[in-house]
N, C-alpha and C positions, 0 to 999 in steps of 0.2 A: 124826731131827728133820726131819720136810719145813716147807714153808715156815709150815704153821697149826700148829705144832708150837708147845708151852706150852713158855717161855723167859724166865723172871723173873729177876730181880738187886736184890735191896733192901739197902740201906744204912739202917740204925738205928741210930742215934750213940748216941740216949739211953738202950736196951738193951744196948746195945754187940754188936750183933749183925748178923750179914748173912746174910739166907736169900735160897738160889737154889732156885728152881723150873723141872723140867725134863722134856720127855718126848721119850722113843725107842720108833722103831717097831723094838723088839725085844722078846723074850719075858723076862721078869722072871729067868730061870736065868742066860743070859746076861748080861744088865747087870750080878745080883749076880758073876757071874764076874768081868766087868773091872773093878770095884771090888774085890775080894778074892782076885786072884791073881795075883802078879807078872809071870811070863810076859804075862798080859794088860795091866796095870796099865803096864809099861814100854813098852807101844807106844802107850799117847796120854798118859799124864800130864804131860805136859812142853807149852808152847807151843812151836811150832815158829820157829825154826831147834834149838830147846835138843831133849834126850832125857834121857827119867829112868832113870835107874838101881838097880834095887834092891840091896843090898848083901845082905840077908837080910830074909826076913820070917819070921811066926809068925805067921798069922788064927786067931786063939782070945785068951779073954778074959786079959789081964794081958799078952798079946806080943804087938810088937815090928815095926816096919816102920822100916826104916833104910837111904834110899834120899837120892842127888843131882839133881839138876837141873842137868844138864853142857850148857853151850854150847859153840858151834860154834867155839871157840879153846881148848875144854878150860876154861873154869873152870867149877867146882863152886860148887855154893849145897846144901849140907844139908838136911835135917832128919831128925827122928823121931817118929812114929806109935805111940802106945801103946794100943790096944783095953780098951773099960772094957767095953763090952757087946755080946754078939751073940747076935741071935735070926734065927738064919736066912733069907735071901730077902726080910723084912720089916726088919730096922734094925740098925745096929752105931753103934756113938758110939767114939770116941776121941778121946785129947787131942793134939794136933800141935802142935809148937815147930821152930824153925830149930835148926840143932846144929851144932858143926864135927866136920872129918873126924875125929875121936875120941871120936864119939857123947856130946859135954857139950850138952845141952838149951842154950838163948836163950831164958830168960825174961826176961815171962810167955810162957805161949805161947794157945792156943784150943782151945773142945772143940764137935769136931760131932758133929751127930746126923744119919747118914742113913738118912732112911725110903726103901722101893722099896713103890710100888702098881702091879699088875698092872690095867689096865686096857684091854677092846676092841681087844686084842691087841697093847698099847703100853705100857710099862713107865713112868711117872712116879718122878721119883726130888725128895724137896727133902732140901735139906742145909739145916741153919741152925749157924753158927758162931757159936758166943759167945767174945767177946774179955774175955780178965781184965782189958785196960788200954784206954781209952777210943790212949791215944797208939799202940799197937799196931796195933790195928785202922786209924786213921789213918793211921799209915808203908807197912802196907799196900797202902790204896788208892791211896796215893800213891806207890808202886812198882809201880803197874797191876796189882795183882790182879784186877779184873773184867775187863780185857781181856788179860790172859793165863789166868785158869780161863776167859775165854768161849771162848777159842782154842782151851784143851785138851780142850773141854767138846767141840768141832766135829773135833776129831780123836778124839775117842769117836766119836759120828755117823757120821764115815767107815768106823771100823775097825767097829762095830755092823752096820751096813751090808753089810759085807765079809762078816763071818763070818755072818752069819745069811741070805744072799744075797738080800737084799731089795734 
């Protein structure tokens, strides 16, 4: 994402939803990589000082991503990722809830849909999460989700960067 790089954040209460809009000057193979493969997925999903952890995945439809968010004194913050669809390169959705360390879900939880568009040698991605609970989505923001996914969003960028040596 250089500095004219597309970087939206909406907040729709009455939807109950929030779509991010975003583009990386990387090739679409790649981006879908660090979005769907752990190895990748664990070196920016986390805002930093924290590091995510994957416990185990399965990218295919009906499995399973169950991974922590571990800060810099060791505490853990859960969740789990469960893939309802995937069509290659172009969009997967799954539902994501917070869970304790013995994989019981925190409902409700939310279901995104992320689209990847290849474009001008730049890969566009938007996510839009819909929240089952108007109060959910609220606790959320109010526990800085927009600026810790903007963070983690900016440690893609770096690590995008890196491996595609641009």
């Amino acid at each position: 994402m250089n500095n004219n790089s597309l970087f939206d954040f909406i907040v729709d209460k009455t939807t109950k939803t929030v779509s991010i809009n975003m583009e990386f000057d990387a090739d679409i193979s790649l981006v879908w990589d660090a979005f769907t493969k752990p190895e990748i997925l664990d070196q920016w999903y986390a805002p930093h000082p924290w590091v995510s952890k994957t416990k185990f995945m399965n990218f295919e439809v009906g499995g399973r991503r169950f991974y922590a968010m571990v800060g810099p004194e060791g505490q853990e913050m859960w969740s789990i990722q469960k893939y309802t669809s995937i069509s290659p390169k172009t969009n997967f959705k799954m539902f994501n809830a917070f869970a304790d360390k013995d994989e019981n879900p925190q409902l409700p939880g939310s279901d995104w849909d992320l689209n990847f568009i290849e474009q001008n040698e730049t890969t566009k991605v938007n996510i839009e999460i819909y929240n089952e609970s108007l109060e959910r989505m609220e606790r959320m923001i109010e526990m800085g989700f927009k600026e810790g996914f903007t963070a983690t969003l900016n440690n893609l960028k770096n690590l995008l960067a890196t491996l595609s040596g641009k």
